[in-house]
Each structure stands twice: as C-alpha cells, then as structure tokens.
N, C-alpha and C positions, 0 to 999 in steps of 0.2 A: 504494500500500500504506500502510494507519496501522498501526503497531505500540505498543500502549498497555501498558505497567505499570500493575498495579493498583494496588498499594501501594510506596515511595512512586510516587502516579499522576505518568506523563509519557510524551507522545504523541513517536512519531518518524513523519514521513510523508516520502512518495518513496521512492526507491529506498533500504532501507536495508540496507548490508553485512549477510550473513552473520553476519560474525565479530562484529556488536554484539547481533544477535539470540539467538545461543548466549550471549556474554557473561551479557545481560539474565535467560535462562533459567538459566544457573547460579545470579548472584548472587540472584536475587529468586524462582525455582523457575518451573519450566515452565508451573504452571497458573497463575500470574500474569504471562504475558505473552499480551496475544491478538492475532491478527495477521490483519488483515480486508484482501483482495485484491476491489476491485473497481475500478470503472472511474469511481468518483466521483470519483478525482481528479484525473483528465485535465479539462484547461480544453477550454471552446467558446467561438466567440463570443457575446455577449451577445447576438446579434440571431437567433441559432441555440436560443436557451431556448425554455425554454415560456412564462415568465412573459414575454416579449419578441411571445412568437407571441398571447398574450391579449391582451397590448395591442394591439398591432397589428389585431386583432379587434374588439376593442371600442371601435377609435378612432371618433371622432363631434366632426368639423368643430365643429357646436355646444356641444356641450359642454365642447368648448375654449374657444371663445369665451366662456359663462357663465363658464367656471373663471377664464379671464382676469379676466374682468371683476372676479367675486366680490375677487378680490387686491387690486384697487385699489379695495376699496368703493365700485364706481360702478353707479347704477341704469342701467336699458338706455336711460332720458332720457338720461341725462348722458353715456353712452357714443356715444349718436345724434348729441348736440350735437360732442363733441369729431370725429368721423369724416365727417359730413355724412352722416348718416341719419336715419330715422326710428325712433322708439321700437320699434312694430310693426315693424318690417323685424327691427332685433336679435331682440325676442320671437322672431317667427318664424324664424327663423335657429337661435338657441336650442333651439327645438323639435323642427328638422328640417322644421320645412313649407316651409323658402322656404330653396333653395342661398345658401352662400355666392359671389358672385361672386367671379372673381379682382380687379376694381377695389378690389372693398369690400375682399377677402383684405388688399390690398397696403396698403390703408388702416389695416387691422386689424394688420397686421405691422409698419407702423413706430411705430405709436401703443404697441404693447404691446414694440415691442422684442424680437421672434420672427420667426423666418423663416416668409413668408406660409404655406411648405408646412402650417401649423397649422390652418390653417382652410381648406384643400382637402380 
C-alpha cells in the first residue's frame, strides 16, 4: 500500500496503521490523502522480472565478447594476440558465425576476469 498527502506531499508505504490514515485525513482532509492498494510493492526476485527475462533473451555469447573487448579498447588483432587466436576467429565469434569454444570460453574468462559462463 502507498498512502500519499498531497499537500504538504509525503509518501507512507507498507503496511500503514489505520489510526495514521484517519489521522492524515482529518488533519490534511480526506480528499488529500490517496491511498493506492496494489501489489507493486511486494518484492520478487530479480531473476523472476521481466527486465531479467529480456536479458536472458537476448543474451549473445558474442556480443559479450565484442562488449568485452570494446572496454579494454582492444581491436579483435590484439584480442587474438593476447588469447592465442586468430583475428577472424574473434570477428567471427563476434558475429555469431563460428561458436565460442569452451577452451577459447576459459581463455576469454580469465583474460577478461568473468566467469567463462559469459561466453557460452
């Protein structure tokens, strides 16, 4: 439950006593108190949202990796050289044409300091 004053404004949320809500409507009058009952303020897990469920969605091994990379301003050469790849392999990786392996993964998770799951 939020229960808002309009004037002067000030929010109460949870469970709030009766006896503050009558209070608030005598001293400040009834049409300036509104009182909104829904279930927005029950917590979830973060992994139970929606903005949690689009990611999850739109997660893309590569595009981790570009992001990564992009961080440390390194071109997909210098990324190749530090990991022991080829430029094209990253590109392609990047793109989604060519899997990340788990070796390359585990290459890529300690060089970036992430857990490999990022690039599976």
């Amino acid at each position: 439950m939020v229960a808002t004053v309009k004037r002067p404004h000030f929010e109460m949320r949870g469970n709030v006593p009766k006896e503050i809500l009558d209070f608030a409507k005598k001293h400040y009058g009834a049409e300036s108190v509104v009182i909104v009952e829904d279930k927005a303020d029950e917590l979830i897990s973060i992994r139970d949202s929606a903005w949690a469920k689009r990611r999850e969605a739109n997660r893309n091994p590569g595009r981790m990796l570009k992001t990564y990379r992009n961080m440390r301003g390194l071109t997909q050469a210098a990324l190749a050289e530090q990991v022991g790849g080829l430029a094209n392999h990253i590109s392609a990786m990047e793109n989604g044409k060519r899997a990340i392996s788990k070796a390359m993964a585990l290459k890529l998770a300690e060089f970036f300091d992430v857990s490999p799951d990022r690039f599976i």
